[in-house]
Structures are given as structure tokens and as C-alpha cells.
Kinemage of the C-alpha trace (Angstrom):
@kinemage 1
@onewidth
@group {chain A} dominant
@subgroup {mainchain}
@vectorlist {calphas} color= white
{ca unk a 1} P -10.725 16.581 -6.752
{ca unk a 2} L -10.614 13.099 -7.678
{ca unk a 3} L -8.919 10.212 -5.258
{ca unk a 4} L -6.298 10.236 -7.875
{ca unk a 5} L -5.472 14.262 -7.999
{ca unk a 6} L -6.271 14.730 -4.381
{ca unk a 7} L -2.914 16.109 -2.500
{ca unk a 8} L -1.997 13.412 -0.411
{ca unk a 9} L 0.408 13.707 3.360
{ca unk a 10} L 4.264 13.696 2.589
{ca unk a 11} L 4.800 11.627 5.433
{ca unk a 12} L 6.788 8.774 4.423
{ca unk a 13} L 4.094 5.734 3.544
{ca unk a 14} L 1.303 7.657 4.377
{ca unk a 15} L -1.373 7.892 1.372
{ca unk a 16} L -4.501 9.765 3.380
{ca unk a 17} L -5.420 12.740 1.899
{ca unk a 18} L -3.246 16.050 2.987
{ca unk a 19} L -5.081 18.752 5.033
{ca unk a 20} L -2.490 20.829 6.048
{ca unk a 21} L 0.469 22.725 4.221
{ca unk a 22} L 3.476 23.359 6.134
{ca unk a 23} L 5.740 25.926 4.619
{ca unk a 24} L 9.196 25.696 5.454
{ca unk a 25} L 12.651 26.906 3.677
{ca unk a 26} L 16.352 25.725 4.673
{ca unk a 27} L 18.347 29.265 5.482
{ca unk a 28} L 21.368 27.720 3.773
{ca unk a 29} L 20.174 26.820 0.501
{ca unk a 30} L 17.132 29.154 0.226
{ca unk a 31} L 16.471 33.159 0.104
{ca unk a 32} L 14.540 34.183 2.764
{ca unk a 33} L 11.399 34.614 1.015
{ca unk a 34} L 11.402 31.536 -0.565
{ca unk a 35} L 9.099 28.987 0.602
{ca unk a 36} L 8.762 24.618 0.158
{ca unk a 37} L 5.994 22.757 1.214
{ca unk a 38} L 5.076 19.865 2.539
{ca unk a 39} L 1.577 18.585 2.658
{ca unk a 40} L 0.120 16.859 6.396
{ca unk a 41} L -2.855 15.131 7.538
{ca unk a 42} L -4.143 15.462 10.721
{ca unk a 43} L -2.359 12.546 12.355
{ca unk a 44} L 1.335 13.313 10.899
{ca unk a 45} L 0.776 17.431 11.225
{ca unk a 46} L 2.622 17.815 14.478
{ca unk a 47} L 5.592 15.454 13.429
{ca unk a 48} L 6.461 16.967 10.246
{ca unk a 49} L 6.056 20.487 12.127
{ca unk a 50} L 8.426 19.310 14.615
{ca unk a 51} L 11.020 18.034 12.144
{ca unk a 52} L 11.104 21.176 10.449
{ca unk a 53} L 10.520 23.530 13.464
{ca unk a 54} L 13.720 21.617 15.151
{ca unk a 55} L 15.532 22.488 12.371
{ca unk a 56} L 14.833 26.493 12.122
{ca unk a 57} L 13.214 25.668 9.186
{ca unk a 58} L 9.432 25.655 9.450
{ca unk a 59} L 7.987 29.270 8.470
{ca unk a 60} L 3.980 28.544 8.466
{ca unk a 61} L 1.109 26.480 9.149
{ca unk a 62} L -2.010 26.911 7.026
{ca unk a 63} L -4.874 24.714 6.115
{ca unk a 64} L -4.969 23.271 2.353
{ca unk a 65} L -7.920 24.765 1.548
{ca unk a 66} L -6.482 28.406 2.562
{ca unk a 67} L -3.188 27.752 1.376
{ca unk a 68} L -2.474 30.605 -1.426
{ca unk a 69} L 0.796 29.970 -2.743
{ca unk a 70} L 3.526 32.969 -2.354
{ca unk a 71} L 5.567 34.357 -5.063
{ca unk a 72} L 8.707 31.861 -5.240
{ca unk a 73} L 6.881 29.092 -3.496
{ca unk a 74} L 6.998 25.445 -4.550
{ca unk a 75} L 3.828 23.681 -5.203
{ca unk a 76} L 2.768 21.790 -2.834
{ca unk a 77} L 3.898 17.942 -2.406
{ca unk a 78} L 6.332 15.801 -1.426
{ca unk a 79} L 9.131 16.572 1.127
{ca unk a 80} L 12.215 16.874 -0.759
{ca unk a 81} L 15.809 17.557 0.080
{ca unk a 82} L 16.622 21.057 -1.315
């Protein structure tokens, strides 16, 4: 991937390239098998976890480059509200 296509963390300002994906859905707006991501480098991993874990709503962990989306899954990116 180029520096331009490479995923990039979704913590806010953060530009380094993403090595984490942290799957998470909200129990009140999603079906249970639905799953969002966010995208983490190693510095902002545990933070985001946390912020979603807190919540109920982290599901998973996985690496980027192991990361196989699941049926009804969003793409990876940026965190978003819904």
C-alpha cells in the first residue's frame, strides 16, 4: 500500500499508520452480529479498546493484517457515531 491508501489510526489527530482493528458494535443501534471498526496503532490501541470496552461495546481485537472482514461488517476506518 501506498502512504496515501495505507489505513491510518482513528484516533482523533493521529495520522500513523493503523495496525490494529478493533471491532466493536453499540447493542442499541446494532444486531448482534453486526460489527464497526475502528483502526489503532500501537500507541492509541489500549485507549480506543478502553473507550469501547467501557462502553459494552468492544467485541474483538485482531491485527490488520489478519483482520478478515465478517458478513455485515463495516470496512475498516474512521470511528463514527452509529
Amino acid at each position: 500500500m501506498s502512504e496515501e491508501t495505507a489505513p491510518i489510526c482513528s484516533a482523533k489527530g493521529c495520522r500513523v499508520d493503523a495496525v490494529w482493528v478493533l471491532a466493536w458494535n453499540n447493542p442499541k443501534l446494532h444486531t448482534p452480529e453486526r460489527r464497526k471498526t475502528w483502526l489503532a496503532c500501537e500507541e492509541h490501541r489500549e485507549h480506543l479498546s478502553q473507550f469501547l470496552g467501557v462502553r459494552g461495546f468492544l467485541k474483538d481485537v485482531v491485527l490488520l493484517k489478519e483482520w478478515e472482514s465478517p458478513e455485515g461488517a463495516q470496512a475498516p476506518g474512521s470511528p463514527s457515531g452509529a
